[in-house]
C-alpha positions in Angstrom: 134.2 63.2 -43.5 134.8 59.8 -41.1 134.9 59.8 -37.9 138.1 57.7 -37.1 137.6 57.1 -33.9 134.0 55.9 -34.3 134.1 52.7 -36.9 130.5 54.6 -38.9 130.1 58.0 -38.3 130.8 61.0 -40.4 131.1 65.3 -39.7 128.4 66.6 -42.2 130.3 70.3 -43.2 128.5 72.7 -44.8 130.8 75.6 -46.2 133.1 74.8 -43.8 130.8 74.7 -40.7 130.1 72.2 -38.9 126.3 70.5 -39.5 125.5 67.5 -38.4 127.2 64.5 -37.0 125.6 61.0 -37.0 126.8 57.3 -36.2 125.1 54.8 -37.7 126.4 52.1 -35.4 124.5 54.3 -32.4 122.2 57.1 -33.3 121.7 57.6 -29.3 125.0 59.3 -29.4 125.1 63.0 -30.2 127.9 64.7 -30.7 127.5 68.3 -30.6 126.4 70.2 -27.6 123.0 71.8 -29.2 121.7 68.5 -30.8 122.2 66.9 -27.2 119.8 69.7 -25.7 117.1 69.8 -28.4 117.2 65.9 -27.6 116.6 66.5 -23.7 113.4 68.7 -25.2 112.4 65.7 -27.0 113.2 63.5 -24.1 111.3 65.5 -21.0 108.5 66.0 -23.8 106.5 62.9 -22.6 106.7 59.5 -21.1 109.9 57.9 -21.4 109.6 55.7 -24.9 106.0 56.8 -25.8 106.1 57.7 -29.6 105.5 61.3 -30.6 104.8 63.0 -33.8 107.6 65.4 -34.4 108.2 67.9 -37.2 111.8 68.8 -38.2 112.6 72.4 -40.1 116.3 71.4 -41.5 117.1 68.2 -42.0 121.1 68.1 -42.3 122.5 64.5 -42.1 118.9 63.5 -40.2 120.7 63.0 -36.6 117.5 64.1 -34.0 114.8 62.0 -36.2 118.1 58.8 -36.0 117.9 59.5 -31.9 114.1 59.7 -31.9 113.5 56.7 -33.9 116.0 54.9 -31.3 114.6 56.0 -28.3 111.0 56.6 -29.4 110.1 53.8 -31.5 106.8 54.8 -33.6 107.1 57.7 -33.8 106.6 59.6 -37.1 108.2 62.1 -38.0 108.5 65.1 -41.0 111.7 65.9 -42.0 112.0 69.5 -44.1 114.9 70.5 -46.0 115.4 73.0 -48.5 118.8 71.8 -49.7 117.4 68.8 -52.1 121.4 68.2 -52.6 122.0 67.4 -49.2 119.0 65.5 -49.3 120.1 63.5 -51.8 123.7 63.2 -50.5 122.4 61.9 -47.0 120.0 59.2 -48.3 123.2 57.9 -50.7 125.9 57.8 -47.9 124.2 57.9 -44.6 120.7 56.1 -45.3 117.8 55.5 -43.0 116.5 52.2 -42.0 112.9 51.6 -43.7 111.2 51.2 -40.5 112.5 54.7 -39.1 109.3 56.3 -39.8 110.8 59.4 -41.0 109.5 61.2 -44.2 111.9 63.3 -45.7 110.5 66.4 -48.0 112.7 68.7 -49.8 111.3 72.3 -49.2 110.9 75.8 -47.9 110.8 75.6 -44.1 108.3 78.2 -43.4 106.2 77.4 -47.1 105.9 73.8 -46.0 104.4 74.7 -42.0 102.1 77.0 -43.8 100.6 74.3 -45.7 100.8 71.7 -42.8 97.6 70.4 -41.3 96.5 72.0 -37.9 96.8 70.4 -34.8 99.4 67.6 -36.3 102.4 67.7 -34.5 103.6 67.1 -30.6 106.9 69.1 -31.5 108.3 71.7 -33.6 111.9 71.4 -33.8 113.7 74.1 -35.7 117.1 73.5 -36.7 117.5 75.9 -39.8 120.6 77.7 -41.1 121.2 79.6 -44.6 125.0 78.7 -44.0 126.0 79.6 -40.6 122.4 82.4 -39.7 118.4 81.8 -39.1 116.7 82.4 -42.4 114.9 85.9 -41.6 111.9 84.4 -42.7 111.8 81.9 -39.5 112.2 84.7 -37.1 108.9 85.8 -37.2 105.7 86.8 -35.2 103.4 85.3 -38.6 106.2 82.2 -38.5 105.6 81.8 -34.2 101.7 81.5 -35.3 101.8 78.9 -37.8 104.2 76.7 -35.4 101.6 77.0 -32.8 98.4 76.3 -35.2 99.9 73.1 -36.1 101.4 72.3 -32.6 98.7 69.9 -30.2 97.5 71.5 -27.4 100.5 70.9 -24.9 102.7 70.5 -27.8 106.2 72.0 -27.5 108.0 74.3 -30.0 111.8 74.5 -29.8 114.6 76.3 -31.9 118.4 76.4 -32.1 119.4 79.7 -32.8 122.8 81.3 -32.4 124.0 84.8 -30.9 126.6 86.5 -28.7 126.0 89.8 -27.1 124.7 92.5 -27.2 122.0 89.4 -28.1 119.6 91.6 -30.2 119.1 88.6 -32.5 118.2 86.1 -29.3 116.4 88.5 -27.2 113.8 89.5 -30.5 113.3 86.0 -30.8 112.4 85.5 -27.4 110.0 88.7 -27.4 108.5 87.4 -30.6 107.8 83.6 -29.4 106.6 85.2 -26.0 103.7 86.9 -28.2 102.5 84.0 -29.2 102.8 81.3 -26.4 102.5 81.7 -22.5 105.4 79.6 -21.2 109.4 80.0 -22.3 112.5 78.6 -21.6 116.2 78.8 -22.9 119.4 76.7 -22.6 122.5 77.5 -22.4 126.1 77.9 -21.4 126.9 80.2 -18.7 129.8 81.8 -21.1 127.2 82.3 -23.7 124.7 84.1 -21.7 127.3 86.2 -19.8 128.3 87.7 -23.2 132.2 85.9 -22.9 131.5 84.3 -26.3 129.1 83.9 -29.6 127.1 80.4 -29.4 124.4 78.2 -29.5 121.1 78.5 -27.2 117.9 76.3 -27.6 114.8 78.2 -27.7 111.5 76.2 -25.5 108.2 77.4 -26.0 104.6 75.9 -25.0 101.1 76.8 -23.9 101.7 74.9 -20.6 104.5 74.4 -18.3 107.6 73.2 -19.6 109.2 70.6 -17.4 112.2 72.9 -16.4 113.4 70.4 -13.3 114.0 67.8 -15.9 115.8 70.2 -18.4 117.8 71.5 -15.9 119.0 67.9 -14.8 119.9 66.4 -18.2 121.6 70.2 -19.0 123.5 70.2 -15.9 125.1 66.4 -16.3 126.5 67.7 -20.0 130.4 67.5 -20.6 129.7 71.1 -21.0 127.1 71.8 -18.2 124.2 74.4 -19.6 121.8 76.6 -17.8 118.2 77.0 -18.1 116.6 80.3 -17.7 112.8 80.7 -17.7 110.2 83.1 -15.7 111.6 86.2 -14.4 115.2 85.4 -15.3 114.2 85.2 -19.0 112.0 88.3 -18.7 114.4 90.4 -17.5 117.0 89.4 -20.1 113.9 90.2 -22.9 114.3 93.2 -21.3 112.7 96.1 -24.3 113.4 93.7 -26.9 110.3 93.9 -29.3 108.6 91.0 -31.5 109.8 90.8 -34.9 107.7 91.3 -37.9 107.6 90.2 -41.6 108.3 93.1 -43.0 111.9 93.8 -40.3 112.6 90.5 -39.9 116.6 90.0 -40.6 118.7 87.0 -40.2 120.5 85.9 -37.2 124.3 87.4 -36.8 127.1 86.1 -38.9 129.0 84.0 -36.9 132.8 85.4 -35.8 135.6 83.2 -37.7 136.3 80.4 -35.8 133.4 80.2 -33.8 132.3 76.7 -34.9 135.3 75.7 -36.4 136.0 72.1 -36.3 139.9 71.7 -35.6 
């Protein structure tokens, strides 16, 4: 649906939720809250405009590879979506420019990474919902692995996942990314992590220090100010939370009604 306040952008819905939402007049601007802290990732990721090669699980209406193509130019990019309708929706009524660099591939999240080349990508970013929950297959201690075999060394991994307390869904996900890499960080609203409300948090994971100054900056300045926990913080709200498996893996939570609504 249009935007009417914006002269070319549309509100991707998907069964009533909320997707994506892209201008094509200015793919700088991001819309919704998450999509503007998995682009701080990509931003504090390297030097300001260097190109980076980025891998996208979940595609939607294609609005983080628009941004990165803006404000990285050349960089390439991997776009995978299981939804070949969408796909084909997207490139009819929201098409990329040529020279965006993205490729766009219509499959399996976790089935394309598995066949991905080692060592290929500088990010990871996971943006991947059966309707409204986290595929269980992408919640995984095997899934974590094959992120990190074809993350760079220094390469960044980051997620948006979605939870509301207790926060067994968010705190296994934590637990199982911890198995595999040494550094972790999270973002998001204070209401959110004190349990007042169900919502999005953006998972950060790395081999080496993640920049969590420069997160914390961007995160802060937000119409809706976030917070990012890391070290001890994050460790304590793991708490016993335990790595999850293939074989007990579940999706995330079903969202409450209402809780993305649009209006």
């Amino acid at each position: 649906m249009p935007d009417v306040d914006r002269r070319r952008a549309w509100l991707l819905t998907v069964d009533g939720a909320p997707q994506s939402y892209v201008d094509l007049d200015e793919p700088t601007h991001l819309e919704f809250e998450y999509a503007r802290r998995l682009a701080h990732v990509l931003d504090t990721a390297a030097e300001p405009g260097a190109p980076l090669d980025v891998t996208h699980l979940g595609g939607g209406a294609l609005t983080l590879p628009r941004y990165l193509a803006a404000t990285r130019p050349g960089s390439r990019q991997q776009v995978v979506e299981a939804d070949r309708g969408l796909l084909g929706l997207v490139a009819e009524r929201l098409p990329l420019a040529e020279s965006s660099g993205v490729a766009v591939h219509g499959a399996d999240a976790r089935a394309w990474l598995d066949a991905a080349p080692d060592d290929s990508a500088d990010i990871v970013v996971a943006d991947v919902f059966g309707g409204s929950r986290v595929p269980a297959h992408l919640t995984t201690v095997a899934y974590a692995r094959t992120a990190d075999r074809v993350l760079r060394p220094g390469g960044h991994y980051t997620a948006n996942l979605a939870d509301g307390a207790p926060f067994a869904f968010l705190r296994s996900q934590l637990a199982t990314f911890a198995e595999v890499f040494e550094e972790l960080a999270l973002i998001a609203e204070p209401s959110v992590l004190r349990g007042r409300r169900f919502g999005n948090a953006v998972l950060i994971a790395a081999h080496r220090s993640i920049d969590v100054a420069a997160l914390a900056r961007r995160t802060a300045s937000d119409v809706f100010p976030a917070r990012v926990e890391h070290g001890e913080a994050l460790r304590r709200f793991i708490a016993d939370a335990r790595p999850v498996r293939d074989e007990d893996a579940v999706p995330s939570p079903e969202p409450p009604d209402g809780a993305f609504s649009i209006g």
